[in-house]
ZAMARGU-4260 file (C-alpha; in steps of 0.2 Angstrom, whole numbers, plus 5000, padded with zeros to 4 digits):
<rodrens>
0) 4910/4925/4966 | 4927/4926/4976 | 4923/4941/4984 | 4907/4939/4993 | 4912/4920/4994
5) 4927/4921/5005 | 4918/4937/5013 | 4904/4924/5019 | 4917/4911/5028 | 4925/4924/5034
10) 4909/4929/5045 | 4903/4913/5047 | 4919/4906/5054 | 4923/4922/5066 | 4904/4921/5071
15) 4904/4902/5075 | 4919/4900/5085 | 4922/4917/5091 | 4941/4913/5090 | 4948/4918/5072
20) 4958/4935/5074 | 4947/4948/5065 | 4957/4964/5055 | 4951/4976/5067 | 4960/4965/5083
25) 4974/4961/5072 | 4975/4981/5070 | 4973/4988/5089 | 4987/4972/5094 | 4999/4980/5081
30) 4997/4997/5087 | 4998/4994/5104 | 5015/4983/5098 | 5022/4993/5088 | 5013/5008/5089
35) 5011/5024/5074 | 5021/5020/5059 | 5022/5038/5053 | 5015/5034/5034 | 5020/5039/5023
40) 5036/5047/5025 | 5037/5065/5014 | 5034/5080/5014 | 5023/5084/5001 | 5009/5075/4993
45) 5019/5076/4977 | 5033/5069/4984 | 5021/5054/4991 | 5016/5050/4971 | 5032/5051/4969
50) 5039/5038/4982 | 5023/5027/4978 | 5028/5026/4958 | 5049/5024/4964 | 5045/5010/4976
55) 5040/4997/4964 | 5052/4982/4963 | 5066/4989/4976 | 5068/4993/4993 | 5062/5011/5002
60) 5082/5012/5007 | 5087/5013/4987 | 5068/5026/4986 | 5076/5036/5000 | 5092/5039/4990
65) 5084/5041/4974 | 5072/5054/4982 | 5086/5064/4989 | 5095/5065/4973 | 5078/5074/4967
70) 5078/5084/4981 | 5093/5091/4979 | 5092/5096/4960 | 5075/5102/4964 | 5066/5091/4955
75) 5053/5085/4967 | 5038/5094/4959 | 5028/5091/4945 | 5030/5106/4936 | 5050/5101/4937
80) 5047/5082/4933 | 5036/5090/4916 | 5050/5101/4913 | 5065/5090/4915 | 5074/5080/4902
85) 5070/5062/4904 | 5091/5058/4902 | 5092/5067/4917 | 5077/5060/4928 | 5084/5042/4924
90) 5104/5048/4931 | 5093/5055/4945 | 5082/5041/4950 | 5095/5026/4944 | 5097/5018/4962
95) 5079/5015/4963 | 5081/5001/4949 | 5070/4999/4933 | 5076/5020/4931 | 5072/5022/4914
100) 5056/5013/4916 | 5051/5023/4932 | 5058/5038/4922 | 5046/5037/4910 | 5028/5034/4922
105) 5036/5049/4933 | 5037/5061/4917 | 5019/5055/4909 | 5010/5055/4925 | 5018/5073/4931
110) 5012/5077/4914 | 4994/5070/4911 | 4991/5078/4928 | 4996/5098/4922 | 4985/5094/4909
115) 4971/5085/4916 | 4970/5091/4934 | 4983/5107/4936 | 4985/5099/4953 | 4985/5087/4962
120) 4973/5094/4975 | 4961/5094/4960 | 4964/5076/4956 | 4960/5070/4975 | 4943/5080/4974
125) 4936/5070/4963 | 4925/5054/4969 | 4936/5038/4976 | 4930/5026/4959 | 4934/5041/4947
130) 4952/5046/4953 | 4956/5028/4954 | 4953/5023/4937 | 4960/5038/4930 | 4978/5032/4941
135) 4975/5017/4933 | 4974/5022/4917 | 4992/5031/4918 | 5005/5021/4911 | 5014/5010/4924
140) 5003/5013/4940 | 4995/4998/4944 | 4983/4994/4957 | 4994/4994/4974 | 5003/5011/4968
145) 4988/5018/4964 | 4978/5016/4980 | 4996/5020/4990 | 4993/5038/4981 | 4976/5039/4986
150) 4977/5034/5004 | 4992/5041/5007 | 4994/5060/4997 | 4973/5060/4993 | 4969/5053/5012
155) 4953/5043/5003 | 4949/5028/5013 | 4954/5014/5004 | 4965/5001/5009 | 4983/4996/4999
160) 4984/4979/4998 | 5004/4970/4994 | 5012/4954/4997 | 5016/4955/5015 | 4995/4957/5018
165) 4990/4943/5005 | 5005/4933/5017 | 4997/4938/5034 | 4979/4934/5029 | 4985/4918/5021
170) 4992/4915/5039 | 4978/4919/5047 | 4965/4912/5040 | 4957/4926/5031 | 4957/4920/5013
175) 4966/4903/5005 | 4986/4904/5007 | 4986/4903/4987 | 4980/4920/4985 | 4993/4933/4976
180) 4990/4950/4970 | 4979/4942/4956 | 4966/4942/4969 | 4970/4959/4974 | 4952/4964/4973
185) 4944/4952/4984 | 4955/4954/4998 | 4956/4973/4997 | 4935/4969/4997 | 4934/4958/5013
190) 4947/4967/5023 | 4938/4983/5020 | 4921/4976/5025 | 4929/4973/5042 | 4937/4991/5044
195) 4932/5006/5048 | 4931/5018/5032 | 4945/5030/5040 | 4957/5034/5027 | 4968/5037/5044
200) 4964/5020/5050 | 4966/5013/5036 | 4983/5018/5027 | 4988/5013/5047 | 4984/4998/5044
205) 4993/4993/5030 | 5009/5001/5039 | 5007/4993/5055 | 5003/4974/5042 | 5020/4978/5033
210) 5030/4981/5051 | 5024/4966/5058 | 5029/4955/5040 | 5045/4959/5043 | 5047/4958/5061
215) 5037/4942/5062 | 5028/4935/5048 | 5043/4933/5036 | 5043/4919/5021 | 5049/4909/5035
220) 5038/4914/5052 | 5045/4920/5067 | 5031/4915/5077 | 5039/4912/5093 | 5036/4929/5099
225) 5021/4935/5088 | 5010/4945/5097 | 4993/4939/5088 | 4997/4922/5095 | 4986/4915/5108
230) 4998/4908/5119 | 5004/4889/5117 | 4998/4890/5097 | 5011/4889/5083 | 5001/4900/5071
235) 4983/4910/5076 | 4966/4903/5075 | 4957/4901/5061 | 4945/4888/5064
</rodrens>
């Protein structure tokens, strides 16, 4: 299995030369770098879901607009999104990209909580596994938006995985550089088995891993400066 495969290497290879960069180091280098992130930027856990549904496919700048186009109407609340006409969340949300599309998962996932949960407090009380699969069970929440929500607005420990972490364990050795968001799963697994189960911790982590992709560990590296590089490397250890 994949999982416990690459979880084994990843031991054995930090064990035997004492040199590959584990999470946890990774993690406290970051911080000290460049220090709390401030995740996630709302004011209210509905407003979290929100962002985390909004931000698929765009940028947090075009999130940030379409956020405060809600705000302003009053709409950032579920009993609003349930209430509202779908015509009107798309003109609302339309900087975001993919409006109509997005329009639709705010509206159905607003409603199946009313009617499942009533709140969304109700919905984070429930056991990790359980809330999960019901998210991923709403209609376009996948796997990333899902665990953003329950990090961020549940504060369960569970650690959201994207591209700019599959790139930076690529780089450093974690997993094979091949891996995408189809192994999702296994990377979320190993990473996790190396961290502390801190839902604070945690969502930091995946903060601080997203600042420094795009102040170091672009598509093309900027490893010049790179604070996780032992000094006279081009890219970190990894055995």
């Amino acid at each position: 299995k994949p999982i416990a495969r690459w979880s084994i290497i990843f031991k054995e290879k930090s064990q035997r030369s004492g040199r590959m960069l584990s999470p946890l180091k990774a993690y406290e280098i970051w911080f000290r770098c460049y220090g709390p992130q401030g995740w996630w930027p709302a004011d209210s856990t509905e407003e979290i879901c929100v962002g985390a549904i909004l931000t698929q496919n765009t940028s947090w700048r075009n999130v940030e607009e379409a956020i405060a186009a809600l705000k302003k109407r009053g709409w950032l609340s579920l009993k609003a999104l349930c209430e509202i006409r779908e015509e009107e969340l798309c003109e609302a949300i339309r900087p975001c990209g993919f409006y109509r599309q997005k329009a639709r998962y705010l509206k159905e996932f607003a409603i199946s909580i009313e009617r499942g949960f009533k709140t969304l407090d109700a919905l984070f009380e429930k056991p990790l596994k359980e809330a999960r699969n019901w998210l991923l069970n709403r209609t376009g929440i996948g796997e990333e938006t899902a665990d953003s929500i329950l990090c961020y607005a549940g504060r369960h420990p569970i650690l959201v995985i994207d591209n700019y972490t599959l790139r930076i364990g690529g780089r450093l050795g974690w997993w094979p550089g091949e891996w995408d968001k189809r192994q999702y799963a296994a990377a979320q697994r190993l990473l996790m088995d190396n961290l502390p189960k801190d839902a604070t911790i945690l969502g930091e982590w995946h903060a601080l891993a997203v600042a420094h992709a795009k102040a170091h560990c672009k598509k093309k590296p900027s490893c010049g400066s790179c604070p996780l590089l032992i000094k006279g490397q081009t890219h970190p250890p990894s055995d």
